[in-house]
MDAnalysis code that builds the backbone (N, CA, C; Angstrom):
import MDAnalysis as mda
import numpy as np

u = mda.Universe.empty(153, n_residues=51, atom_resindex=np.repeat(np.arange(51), 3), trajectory=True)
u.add_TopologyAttr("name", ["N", "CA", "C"] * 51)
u.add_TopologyAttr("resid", np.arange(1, 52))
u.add_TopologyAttr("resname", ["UNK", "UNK", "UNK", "UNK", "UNK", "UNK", "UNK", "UNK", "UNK", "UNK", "UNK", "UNK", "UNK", "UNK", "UNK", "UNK", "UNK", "UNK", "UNK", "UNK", "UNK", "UNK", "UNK", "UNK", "UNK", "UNK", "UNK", "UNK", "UNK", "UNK", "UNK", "UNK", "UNK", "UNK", "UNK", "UNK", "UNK", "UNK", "UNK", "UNK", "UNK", "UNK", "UNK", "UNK", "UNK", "UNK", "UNK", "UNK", "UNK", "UNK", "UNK"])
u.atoms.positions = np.array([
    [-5.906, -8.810, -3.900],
    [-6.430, -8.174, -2.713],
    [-6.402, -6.671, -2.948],
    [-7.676, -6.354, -2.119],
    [-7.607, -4.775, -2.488],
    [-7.835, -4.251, -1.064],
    [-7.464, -2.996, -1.224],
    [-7.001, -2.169, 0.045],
    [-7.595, -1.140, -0.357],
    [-8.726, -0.356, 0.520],
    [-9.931, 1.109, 0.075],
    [-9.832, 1.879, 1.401],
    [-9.361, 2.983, 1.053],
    [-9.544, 3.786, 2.140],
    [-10.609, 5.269, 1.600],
    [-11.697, 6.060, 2.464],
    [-11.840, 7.084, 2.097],
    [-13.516, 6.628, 1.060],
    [-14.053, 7.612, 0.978],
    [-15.362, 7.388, 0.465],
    [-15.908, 8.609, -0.306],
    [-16.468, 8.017, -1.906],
    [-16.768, 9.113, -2.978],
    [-15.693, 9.635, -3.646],
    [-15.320, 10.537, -3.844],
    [-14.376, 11.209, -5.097],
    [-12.747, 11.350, -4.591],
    [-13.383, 10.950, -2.793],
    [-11.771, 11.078, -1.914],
    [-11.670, 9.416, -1.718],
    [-11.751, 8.557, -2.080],
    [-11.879, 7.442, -2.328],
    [-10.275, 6.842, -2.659],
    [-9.465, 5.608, -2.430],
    [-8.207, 5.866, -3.044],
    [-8.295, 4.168, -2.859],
    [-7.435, 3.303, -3.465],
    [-7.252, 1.817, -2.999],
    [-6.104, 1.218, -3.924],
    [-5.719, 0.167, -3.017],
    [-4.134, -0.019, -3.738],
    [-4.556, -1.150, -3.726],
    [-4.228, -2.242, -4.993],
    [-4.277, -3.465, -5.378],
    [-2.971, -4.151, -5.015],
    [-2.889, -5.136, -4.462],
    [-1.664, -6.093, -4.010],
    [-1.553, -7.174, -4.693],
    [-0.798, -7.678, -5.144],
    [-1.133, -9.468, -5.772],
    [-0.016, -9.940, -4.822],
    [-0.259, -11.003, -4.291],
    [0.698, -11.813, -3.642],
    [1.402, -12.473, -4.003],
    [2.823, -13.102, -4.330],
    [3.528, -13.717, -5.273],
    [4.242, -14.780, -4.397],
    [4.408, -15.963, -4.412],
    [4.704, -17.066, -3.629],
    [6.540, -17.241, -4.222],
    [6.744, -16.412, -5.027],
    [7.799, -16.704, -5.674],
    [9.293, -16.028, -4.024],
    [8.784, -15.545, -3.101],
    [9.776, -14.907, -2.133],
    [10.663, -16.497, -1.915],
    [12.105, -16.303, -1.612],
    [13.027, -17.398, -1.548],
    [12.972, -17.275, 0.038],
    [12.398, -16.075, 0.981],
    [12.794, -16.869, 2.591],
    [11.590, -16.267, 3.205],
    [11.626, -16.433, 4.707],
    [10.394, -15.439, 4.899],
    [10.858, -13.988, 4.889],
    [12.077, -13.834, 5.678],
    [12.599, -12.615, 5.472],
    [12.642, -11.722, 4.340],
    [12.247, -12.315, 3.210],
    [12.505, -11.504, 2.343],
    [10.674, -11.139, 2.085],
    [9.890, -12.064, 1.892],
    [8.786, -11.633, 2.046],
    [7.943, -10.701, 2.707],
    [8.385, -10.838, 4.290],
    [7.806, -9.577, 5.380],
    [8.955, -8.306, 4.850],
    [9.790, -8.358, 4.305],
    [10.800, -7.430, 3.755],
    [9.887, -6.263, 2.924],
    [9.610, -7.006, 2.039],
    [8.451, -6.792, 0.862],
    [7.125, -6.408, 1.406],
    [6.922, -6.924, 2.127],
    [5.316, -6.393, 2.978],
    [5.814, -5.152, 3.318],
    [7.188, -5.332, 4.061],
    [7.088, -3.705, 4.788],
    [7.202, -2.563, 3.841],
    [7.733, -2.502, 2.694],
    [8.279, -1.940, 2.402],
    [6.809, -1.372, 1.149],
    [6.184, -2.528, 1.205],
    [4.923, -1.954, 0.630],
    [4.372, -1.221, 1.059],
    [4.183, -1.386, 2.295],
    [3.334, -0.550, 3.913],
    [3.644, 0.665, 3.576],
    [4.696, 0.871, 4.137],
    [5.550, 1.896, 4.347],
    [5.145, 3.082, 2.532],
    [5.169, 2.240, 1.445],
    [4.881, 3.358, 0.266],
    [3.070, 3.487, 0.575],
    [2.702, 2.842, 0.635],
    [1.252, 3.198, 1.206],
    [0.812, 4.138, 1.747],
    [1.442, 4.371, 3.334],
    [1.480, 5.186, 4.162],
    [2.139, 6.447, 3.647],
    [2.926, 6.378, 2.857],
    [3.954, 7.833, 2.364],
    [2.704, 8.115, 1.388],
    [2.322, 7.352, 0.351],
    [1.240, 7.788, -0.503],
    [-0.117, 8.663, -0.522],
    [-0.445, 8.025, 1.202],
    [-1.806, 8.239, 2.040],
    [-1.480, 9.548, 2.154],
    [-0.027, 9.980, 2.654],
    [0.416, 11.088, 3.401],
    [0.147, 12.307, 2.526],
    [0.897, 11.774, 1.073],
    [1.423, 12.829, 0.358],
    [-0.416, 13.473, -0.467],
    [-1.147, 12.439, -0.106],
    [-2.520, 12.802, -0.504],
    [-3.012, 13.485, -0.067],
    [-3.141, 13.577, 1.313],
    [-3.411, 14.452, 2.441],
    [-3.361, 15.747, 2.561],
    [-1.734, 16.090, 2.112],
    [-1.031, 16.874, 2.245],
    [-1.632, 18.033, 0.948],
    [-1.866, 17.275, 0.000],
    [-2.122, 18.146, -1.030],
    [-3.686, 19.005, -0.852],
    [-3.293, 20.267, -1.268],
    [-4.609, 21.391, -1.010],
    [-5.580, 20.984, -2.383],
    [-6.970, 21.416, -1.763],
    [-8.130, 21.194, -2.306],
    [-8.169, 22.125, -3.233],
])
C-alpha cells in the first residue's frame, strides 16, 4: 500500500507492507500508531524546511 501526499516535485509517499506476523491486536494498532505518528513528524519536518 502506498500513501501520496502533495503533487509534482513537492510530491512525497510512504510505502507500507502489512505483515500478519503481529502476535495480538494490541500490538498491531501499536504499530499502526506508531507508524502514523513518524509520518506525521516526517510531513512536518518537510514543511518546515525552507525553499
Amino acid at each position: 500500500m502506498s500513501i501520496a501526499s502533495g503533487q509534482g516535485s513537492a510530491s512525497t509517499a510512504r510505502v507500507i507492507r502489512f505483515d500478519s506476523a503481529f502476535p495480538t491486536h494490541d500490538a498491531a494498532a501499536d504499530y499502526a500508531l506508531a507508524q502514523g505518528i513518524d509520518w506525521v513528524q516526517d510531513t512536518n519536518r518537510q514543511a518546515a524546511r525552507p525553499n
